[in-house]
C-alpha positions in Angstrom: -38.5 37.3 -61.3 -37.6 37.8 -58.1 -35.0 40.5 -57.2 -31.5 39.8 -55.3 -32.8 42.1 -52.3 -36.0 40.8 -52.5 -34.4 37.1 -51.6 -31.9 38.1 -49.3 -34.5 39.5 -47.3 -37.1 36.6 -47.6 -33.5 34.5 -46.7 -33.2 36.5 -43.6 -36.4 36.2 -42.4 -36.3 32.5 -42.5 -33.2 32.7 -40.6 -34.6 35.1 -37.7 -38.0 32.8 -37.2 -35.6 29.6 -37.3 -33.5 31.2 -34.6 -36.2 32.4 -32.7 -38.0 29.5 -32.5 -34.6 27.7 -31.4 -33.5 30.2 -28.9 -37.2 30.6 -27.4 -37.8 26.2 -27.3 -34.2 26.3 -25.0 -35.3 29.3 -22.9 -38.5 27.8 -22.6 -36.6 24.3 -21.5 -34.3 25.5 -19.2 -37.1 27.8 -17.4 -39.3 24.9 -16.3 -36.8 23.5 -14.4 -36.5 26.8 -12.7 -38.0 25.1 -9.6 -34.9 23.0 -9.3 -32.6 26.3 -9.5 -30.7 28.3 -12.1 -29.6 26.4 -15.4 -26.0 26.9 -16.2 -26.1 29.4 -19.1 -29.7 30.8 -18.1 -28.5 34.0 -19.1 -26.8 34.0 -21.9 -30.3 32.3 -23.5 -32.0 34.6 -21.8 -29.6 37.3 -23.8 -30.2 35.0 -27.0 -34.2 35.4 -27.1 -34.1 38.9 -26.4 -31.6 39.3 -29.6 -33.4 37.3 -31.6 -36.9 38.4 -30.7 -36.1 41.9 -31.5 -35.4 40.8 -35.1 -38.8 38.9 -35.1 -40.7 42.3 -34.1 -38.2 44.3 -36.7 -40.4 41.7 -39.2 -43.6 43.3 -37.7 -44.5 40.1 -35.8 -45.7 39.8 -32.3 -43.7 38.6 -30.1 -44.8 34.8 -28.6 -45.3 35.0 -25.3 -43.0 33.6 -22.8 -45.6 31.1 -21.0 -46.2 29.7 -24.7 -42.0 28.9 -24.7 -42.1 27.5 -21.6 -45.1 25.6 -22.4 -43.2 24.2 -25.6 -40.0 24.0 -24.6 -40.1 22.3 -21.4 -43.8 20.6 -21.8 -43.7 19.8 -25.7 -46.8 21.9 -26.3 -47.7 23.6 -29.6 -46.5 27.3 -30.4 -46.9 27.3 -33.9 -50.1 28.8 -34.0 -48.2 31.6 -32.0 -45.5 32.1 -34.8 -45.7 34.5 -37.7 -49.1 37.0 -35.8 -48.6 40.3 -37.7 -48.9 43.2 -35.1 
C-alpha cells in the first residue's frame, strides 16, 4: 500500500510535468511569432517556464530544450519524446 507522502509526491509530479508542458507549449507559441514583434504577456510566460522548469529539474529531469517548445508550440511538432529524460 502506498503511503500518503508517497502519493502526494507522485500527485505533485503530475502536476509540475502538466504545468510544464503547458507553460512551455504557450512560450513556445508565442515565440514563433517573434518575427512579428513582442507578444503581449511574453514575459510573464517567459517567468512561467522558468518557474515551472525548475520544478521539473527539482524531479531530476532534463530540461526540454527551448527550440523543441517552439517547435511544438508554434509548429505542432512532437516533444514528448523530450519529456520525462532523467539527468
Amino acid at each position: 500500500m502506498m503511503k500518503v507522502k508517497d502519493l502526494i509526491k507522485k500527485l505533485w509530479e503530475k502536476i509540475v510535468i502538466n504545468q510544464y508542458v503547458s507553460a512551455g507549449l504557450q512560450w513556445g507559441d508565442a515565440t514563433s511569432y517573434g518575427f512579428m514583434g513582442e507578444a503581449v504577456g511574453y514575459k510573464s510566460m517567459e517567468k512561467r517556464l522558468k518557474f515551472w522548469e525548475k520544478h521539473y529539474k527539482n524531479f531530476g529531469y532534463e530540461p526540454v530544450n527551448r527550440h523543441i517548445w517552439i517547435g511544438a508550440g508554434g509548429y505542432s511538432l512532437d516533444y514528448e519524446p523530450y519529456l520525462r529524460i532523467r539527468k
